[in-house]
TORLUM-483538 format. One record per residue (C-alpha): residue number from 1; residue in three letters; x, z, y. Coordinates in Angstrom, 1 decimal. Last residue first. Example, Ala and Ser with C-alpha at 12.3 -4.5 7.8 and 13.67 -1.06 7.14 Angstrom:
BEGIN
    n  res      xx      zz      yy
    2  SER    13.7     7.1    -1.1
    1  ALA    12.3     7.8    -4.5
REM end
This chain:
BEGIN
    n  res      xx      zz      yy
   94  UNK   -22.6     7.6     7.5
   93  UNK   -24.4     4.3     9.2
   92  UNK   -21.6     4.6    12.1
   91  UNK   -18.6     5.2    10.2
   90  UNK   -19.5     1.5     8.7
   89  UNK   -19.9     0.2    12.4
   88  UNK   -16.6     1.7    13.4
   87  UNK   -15.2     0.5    10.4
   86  UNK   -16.3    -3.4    11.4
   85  UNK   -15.1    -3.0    14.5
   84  UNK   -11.6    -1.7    13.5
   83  UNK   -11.5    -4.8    11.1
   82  UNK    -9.3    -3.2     7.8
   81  UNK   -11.7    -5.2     5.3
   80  UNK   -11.4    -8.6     7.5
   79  UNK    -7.4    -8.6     7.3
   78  UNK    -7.9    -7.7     3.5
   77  UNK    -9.8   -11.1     3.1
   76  UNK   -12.4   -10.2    -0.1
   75  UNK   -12.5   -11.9    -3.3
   74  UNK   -15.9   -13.0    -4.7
   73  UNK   -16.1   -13.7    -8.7
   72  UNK   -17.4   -17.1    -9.5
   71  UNK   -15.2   -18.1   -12.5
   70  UNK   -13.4   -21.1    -9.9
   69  UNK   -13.0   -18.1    -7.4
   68  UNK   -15.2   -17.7    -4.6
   67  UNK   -13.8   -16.3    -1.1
   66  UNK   -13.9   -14.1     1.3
   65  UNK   -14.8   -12.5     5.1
   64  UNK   -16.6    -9.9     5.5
   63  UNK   -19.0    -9.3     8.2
   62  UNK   -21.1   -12.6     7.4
   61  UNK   -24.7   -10.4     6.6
   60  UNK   -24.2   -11.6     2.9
   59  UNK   -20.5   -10.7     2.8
   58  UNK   -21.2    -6.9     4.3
   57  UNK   -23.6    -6.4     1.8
   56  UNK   -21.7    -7.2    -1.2
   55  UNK   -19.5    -4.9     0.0
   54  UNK   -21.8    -2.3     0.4
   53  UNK   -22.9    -3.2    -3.0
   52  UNK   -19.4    -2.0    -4.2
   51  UNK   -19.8     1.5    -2.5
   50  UNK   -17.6     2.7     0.3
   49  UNK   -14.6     4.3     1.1
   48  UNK   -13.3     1.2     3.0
   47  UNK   -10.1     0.5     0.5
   46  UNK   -11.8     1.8    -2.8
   45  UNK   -15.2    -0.8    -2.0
   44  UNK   -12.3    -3.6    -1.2
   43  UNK   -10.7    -2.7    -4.7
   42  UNK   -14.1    -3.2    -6.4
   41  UNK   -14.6    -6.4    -4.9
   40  UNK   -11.2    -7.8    -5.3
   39  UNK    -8.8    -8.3    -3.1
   38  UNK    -7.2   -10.7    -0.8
   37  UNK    -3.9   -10.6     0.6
   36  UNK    -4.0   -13.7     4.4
   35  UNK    -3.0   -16.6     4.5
   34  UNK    -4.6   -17.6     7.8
   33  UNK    -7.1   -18.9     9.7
   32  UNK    -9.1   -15.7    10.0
   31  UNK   -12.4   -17.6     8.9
   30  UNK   -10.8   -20.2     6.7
   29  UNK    -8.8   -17.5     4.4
   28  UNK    -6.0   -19.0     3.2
   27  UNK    -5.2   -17.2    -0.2
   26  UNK    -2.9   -14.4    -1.2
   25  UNK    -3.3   -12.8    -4.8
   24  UNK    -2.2    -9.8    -6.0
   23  UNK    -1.2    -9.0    -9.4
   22  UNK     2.9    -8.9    -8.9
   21  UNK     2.0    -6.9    -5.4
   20  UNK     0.3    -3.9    -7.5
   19  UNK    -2.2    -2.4    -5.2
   18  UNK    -1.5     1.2    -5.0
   17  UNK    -4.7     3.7    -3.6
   16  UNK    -3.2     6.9    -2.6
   15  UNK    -5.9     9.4    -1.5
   14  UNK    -5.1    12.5     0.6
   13  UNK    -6.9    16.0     0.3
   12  UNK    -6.9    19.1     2.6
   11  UNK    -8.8    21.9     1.4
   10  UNK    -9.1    25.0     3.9
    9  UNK   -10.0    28.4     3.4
    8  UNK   -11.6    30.7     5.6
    7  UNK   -11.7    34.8     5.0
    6  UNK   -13.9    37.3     6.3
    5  UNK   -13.4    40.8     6.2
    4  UNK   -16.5    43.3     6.1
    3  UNK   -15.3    47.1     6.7
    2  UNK   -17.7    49.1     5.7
    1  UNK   -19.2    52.5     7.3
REM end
């Protein structure tokens, strides 16, 4: 008769995610009401684990907040991006 053994490994991973301060940009943001770091589209998607149409997706259905630069690219209000509500919601559809 053979003995079986099992084992169990476990991976634990952190991501780090540095946002240089010289290169970011702060901005009123009307819904919040105040000056508020705001990030680009494809940092926001980095920041809430998500894809960049996600993102897009929030702003349409008004769960993001932002802005439009003179060139037309969207910036997202950090404050909005870290809403507990709002990753609650996004934990939800996962």
């Amino acid at each position: 008769m053979t003995k079986t053994r099992r084992m169990s490994i476990t991976i634990q991973t952190e991501r780090l995610l540095v946002i240089n301060r010289s290169r970011s940009l702060y901005s009123l943001c009307a819904a919040c009401g105040d000056e508020v770091r705001m990030v680009t589209i494809d940092q926001a998607a980095v920041l809430a684990r998500v894809t960049a149409r996600e993102i897009y997706r929030e702003v349409e259905v008004g769960m993001l907040h932002f802005i439009e630069t003179t060139e037309g690219s969207l910036l997202i209000c950090f404050n909005s991006l870290n809403d507990s509500n709002l990753q609650t919601e996004r934990t939800k559809r996962l």
